[in-house]
N, C-alpha and C positions, 0 to 999 in steps of 0.2 A: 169649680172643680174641673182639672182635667181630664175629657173622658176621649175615647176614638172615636171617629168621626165617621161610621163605616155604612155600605149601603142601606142598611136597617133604619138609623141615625138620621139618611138623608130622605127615606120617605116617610117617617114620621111629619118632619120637619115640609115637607113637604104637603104631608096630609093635613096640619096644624094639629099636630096632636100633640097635648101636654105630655110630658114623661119624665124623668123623675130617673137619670143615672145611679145606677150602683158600681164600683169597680170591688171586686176578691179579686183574691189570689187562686187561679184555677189548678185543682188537684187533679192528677190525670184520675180518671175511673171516680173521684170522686163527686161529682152529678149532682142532685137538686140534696141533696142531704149535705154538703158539702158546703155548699151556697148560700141555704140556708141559714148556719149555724154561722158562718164569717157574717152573715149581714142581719142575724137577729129574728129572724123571720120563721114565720111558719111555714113546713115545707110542703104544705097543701096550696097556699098561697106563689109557690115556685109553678112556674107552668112550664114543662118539656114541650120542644117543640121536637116531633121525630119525622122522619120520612120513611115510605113506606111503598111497595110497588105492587102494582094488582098481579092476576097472573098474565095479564094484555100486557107485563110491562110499562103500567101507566101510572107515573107520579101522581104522589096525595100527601098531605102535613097531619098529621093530627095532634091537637097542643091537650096536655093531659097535665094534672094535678101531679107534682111531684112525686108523691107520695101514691101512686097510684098506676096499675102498667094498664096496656092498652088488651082486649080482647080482639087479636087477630081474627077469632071464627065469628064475634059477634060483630065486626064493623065490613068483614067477606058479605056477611048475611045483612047489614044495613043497604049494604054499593048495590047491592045484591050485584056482587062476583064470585067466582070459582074460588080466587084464594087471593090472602093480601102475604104479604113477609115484609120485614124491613129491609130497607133498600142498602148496599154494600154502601161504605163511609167515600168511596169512588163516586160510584152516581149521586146519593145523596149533594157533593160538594159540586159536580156537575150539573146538575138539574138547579141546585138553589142558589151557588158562585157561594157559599161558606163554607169554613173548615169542620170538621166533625166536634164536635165539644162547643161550637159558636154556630149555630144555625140558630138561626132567626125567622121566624116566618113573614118577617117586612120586608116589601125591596127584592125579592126574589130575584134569578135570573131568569127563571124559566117562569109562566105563570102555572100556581099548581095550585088545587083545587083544597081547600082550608077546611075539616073538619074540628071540632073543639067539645070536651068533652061537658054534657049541658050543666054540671054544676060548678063549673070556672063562674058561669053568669052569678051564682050566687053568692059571690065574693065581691067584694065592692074593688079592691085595687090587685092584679097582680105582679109579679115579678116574671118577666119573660126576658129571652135570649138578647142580646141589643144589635148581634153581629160579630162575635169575637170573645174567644173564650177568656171566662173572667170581667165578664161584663153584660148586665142586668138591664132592663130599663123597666122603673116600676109606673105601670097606667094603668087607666080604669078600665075591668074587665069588658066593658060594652064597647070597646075600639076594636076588640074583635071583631066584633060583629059590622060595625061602622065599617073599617078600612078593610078588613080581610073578607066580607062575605063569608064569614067563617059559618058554616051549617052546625047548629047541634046535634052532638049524636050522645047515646051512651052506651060506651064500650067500655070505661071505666074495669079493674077489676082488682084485688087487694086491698 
């Protein structure tokens, strides 16, 4: 199969981590429900990767269950910060060098500190961003943990 070959791609490849291309067709607005349904999958098994800024202005990932949005005041109260917001589709692509709808949290450009919501672990495989919208890479949920240093949190909410 041919897939893109994008930063994301090149540190897996790098870290030796097995992974598992998906290519859809990317719906604009249409997100991990979207995704889902073109490739079969359960969209809890979809993992969002979002970006987010404290009120210091300091970049953070937090990868969430498709099907699931993030508690801005419960992961404020985890950093324990003043306040988190998601970061404009501007810096987010600055801070991580991807386009908005294909952010990846592999291969970043800037290094930025990985949280992950703790029952992705309870999934044995999922599907996360590869680098480019319209494109998946499905690996085993503990390569979070492995290659991202990704911290559990649960902010989870819906």
């Amino acid at each position: 199969m041919d897939y893109p070959i994008t930063q994301a791609v090149r540190f897996l490849r790098e870290k030796k981590v097995d992974f598992v291309p998906h290519l859809y067709d990317y719906v604009e607005k249409g997100g991990t429900r979207e995704s889902a349904k073109q490739l079969g999958v359960d969209e809890h098994a979809v993992v969002k990767t979002l970006v987010f800024e404290t009120n210091e202005k300091k970049p953070l990932i937090v990868l969430m269950h498709g099907d699931r949005e993030v508690s801005t005041k419960n992961l404020a109260r985890v950093l324990n910060v003043k306040s988190i917001e998601p970061a404009s589709a501007d810096k987010a692509s600055k801070w991580t060098g991807y386009m908005f709808g294909g952010t990846s949290p592999f291969g970043t450009k800037t290094e930025i500190p990985v949280y992950v919501e703790k029952t992705i672990f309870d999934l044995e495989r999922v599907y996360i961003n590869g680098g480019k919208r319209g494109f998946l890479v499905e690996i085993e949920s503990r390569v979070l943990r492995e290659v991202l240093s990704a911290v559990a949190v649960e902010v989870g909410t819906g």
